[in-house]
N, C-alpha and C positions, 0 to 999 in steps of 0.2 A: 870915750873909749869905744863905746859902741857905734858912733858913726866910722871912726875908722876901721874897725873889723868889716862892717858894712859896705865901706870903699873900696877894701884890699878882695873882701870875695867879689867884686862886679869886675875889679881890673882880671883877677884872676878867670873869671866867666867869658869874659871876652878875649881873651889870650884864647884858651882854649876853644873859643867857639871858631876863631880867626882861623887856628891852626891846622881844625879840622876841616873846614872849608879848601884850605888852599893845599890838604895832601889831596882831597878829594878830586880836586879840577885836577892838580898834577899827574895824578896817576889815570885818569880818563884821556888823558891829551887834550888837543885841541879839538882836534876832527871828532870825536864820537867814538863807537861803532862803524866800523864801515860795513855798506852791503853791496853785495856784488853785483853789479850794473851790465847791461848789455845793450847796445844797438836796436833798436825797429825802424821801420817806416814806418811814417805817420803822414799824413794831409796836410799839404802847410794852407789849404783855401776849404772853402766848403764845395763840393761835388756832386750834380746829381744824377741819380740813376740811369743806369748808361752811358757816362761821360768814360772816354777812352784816356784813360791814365799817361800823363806825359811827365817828362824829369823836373818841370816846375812846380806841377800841380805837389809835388811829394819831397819830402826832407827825411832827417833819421834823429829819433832823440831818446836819450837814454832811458833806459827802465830797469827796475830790476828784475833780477832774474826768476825770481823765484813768481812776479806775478806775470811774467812773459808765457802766457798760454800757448800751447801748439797753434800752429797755424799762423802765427806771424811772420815778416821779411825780415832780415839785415840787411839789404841792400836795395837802393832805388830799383837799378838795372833790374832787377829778378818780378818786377811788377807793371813795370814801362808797356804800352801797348795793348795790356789788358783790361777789361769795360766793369765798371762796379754794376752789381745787382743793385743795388740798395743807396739812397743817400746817406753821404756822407760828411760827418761837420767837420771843420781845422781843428786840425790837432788830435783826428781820432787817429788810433790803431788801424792802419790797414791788414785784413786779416783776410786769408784764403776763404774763409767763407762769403767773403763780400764781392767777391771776385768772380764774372763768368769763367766757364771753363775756357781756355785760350784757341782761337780757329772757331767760337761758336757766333761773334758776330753781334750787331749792336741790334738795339730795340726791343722786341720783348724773346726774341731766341736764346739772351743769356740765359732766360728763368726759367726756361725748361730744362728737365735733369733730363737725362740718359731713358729714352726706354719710356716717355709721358709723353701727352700732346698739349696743344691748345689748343679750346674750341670756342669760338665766339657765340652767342645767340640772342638774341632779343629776349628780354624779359618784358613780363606785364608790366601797366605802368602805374598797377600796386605798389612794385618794389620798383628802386631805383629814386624814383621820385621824391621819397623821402630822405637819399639820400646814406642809409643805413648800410647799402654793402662797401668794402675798401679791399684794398689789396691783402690778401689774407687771410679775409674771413670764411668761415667755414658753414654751407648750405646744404641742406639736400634740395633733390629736383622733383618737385610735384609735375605728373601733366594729366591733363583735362581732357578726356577721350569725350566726342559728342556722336549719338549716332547716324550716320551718313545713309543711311536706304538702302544700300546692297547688300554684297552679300556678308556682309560682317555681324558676329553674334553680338554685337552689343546694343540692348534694346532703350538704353536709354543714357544721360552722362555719367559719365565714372569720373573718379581723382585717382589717384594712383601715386605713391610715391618709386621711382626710380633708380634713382641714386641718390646713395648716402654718404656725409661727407667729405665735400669735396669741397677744394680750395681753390677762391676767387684769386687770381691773380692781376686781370686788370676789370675796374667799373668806372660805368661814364655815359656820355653822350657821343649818338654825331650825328649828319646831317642827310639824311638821303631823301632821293624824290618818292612822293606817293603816288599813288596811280592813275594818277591826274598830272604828273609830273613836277608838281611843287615842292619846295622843300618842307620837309618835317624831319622834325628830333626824335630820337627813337633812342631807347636805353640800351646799351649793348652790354654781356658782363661774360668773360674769357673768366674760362675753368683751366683748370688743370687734371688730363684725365690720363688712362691709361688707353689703350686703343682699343679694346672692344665696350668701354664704356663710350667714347668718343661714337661712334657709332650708335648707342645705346640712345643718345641725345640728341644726333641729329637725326635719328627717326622720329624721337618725340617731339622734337622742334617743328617736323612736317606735317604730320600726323593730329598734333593737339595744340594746346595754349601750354606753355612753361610759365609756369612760376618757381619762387625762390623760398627755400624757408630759413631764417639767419640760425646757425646753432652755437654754441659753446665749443670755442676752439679747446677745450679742457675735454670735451666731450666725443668719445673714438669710439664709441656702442651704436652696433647696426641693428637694429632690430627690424623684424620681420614683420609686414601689416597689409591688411587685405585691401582691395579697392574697397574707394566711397559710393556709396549713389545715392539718390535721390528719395531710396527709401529709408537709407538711414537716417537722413537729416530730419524728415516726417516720423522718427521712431517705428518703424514698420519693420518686422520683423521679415528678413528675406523666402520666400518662397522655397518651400523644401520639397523638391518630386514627392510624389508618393511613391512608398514600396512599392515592390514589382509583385504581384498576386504571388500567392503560396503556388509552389507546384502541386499537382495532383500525383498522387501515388500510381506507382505503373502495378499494370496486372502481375500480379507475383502468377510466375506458374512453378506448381510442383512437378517436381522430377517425377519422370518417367517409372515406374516403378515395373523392374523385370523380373520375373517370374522365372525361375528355376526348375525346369523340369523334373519332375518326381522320378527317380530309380525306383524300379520295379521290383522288391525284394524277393525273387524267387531265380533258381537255376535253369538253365535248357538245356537238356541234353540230347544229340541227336543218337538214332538207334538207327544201325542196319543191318538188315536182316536177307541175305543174299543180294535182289536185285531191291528191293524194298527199302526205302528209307523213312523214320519215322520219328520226331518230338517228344519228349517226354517231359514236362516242367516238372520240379522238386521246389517244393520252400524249404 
């Protein structure tokens, strides 16, 4: 008797387990949820930086919408012609930020914005040689004043930081003659500046040694720092003029002191006496 109670709840368990299953799929349908889908351009290859975008290099494939960021295409045609800043792998998003501005022209002019420059200079061959700067990174500019014999106050080397923050856009090598005419490799590393900084660099590119210091692209605090010399590094404290001597006190002179003529306190009276004239004082 109690095997069959046994049996009749599992038939019963599974009826109802069946049952619930199959209103569950039914009423979800087939498809799911649907979410709402839209068009981009995308890479149908991998592309590198600076490649002028053509109708093969690119396709459109759906996405949804709600993770479709600003600055994306719908349409090939609306990106045809124009140069990526940036490599690009198959199948990415092509996105207006990746994109020179259009009429700005291939090589490194897309990566200049509006209103900056580019300035190339040789670096020491401290930096570069390691290898440690990239497209990106963010240095300030030390340069190395030595004193020359004329007429300039500087009596001895200075360090000096210049500019702060500022971002490497191309690092590398190339090939020029030395002055002997032979080839040598020399590290060249293009900033990105505003134009009185641009100027600010190639005086100290002329003038001193540049070097580079790598900082933390996280890192947007300028701070303010005096040149180095050579008596800091010895711990020497810098020479402080001496005061200028006390003035000496000017001769005070006293005021003039004016004297008031005394009024005489008595009267005068003149007397005449036919042809006689004659004084008489009264107190």
């Amino acid at each position: 008797m109690d095997t069959k109670r046994l049996a009749l709840a599992l038939v019963v368990a599974l009826v109802i387990t069946g049952g619930a299953t199959y209103a569950f799929y039914r009423l979800r349908g087939p498809g799911g949820p649907t979410v709402p889908m839209r068009k981009v351009v995308v890479s149908s290859k991998e592309l590198a930086a600076g490649s002028v975008l053509k109708a093969e290099d690119l396709t459109t494939a759906d996405w949804p919408v709600n993770l479709a960021s600003t600055g994306v295409f719908g349409k090939v045609d609306e990106v045809v012609g124009r140069a990526v800043v940036y490599p690009v792998g198959e199948k990415d998003i092509i996105r207006e930020r990746d994109l020179a501005a259009p009429g700005s022209g291939l090589g490194l002019a897309p990566k200049i914005p509006p209103g900056m420059r580019a300035v190339s200079v040789r670096s020491n061959e401290v930096v570069g040689v390691a290898g440690f700067l990239y497209p990106g990174s963010r240095v300030d500019v030390l340069a190395t004043l030595r004193p020359t014999g004329g007429s300039s106050n500087i009596t001895e080397p200075i360090t000096q930081t210049v500019l702060q923050d500022v971002e490497v856009i191309t690092a590398g090598q190339r090939i020029q003659p030395d002055p002997e005419g032979k080839p040598q490799t020399v590290n060249v590393v293009t900033l990105l500046l505003n134009p009185e900084d641009s100027q600010k660099l190639m005086l100290a590119s002329s003038q001193a040694d540049i070097q580079f210091v790598l900082r933390s692209g996280a890192d947007k605090e300028k701070v303010e720092t005096e040149a180095v010399s050579v008596a800091d590094l010895l711990g020497k404290s810098k020479k402080v003029p001496p005061p200028p001597p006390p003035r000496r006190p000017g001769r005070r002179i006293s005021p003039t002191e004016v004297k008031t003529p005394k009024v005489p306190n008595f009267y005068t009276v003149e007397v005449i006496q036919g042809e006689q004239r004659s004084e008489e004082k009264f107190e």
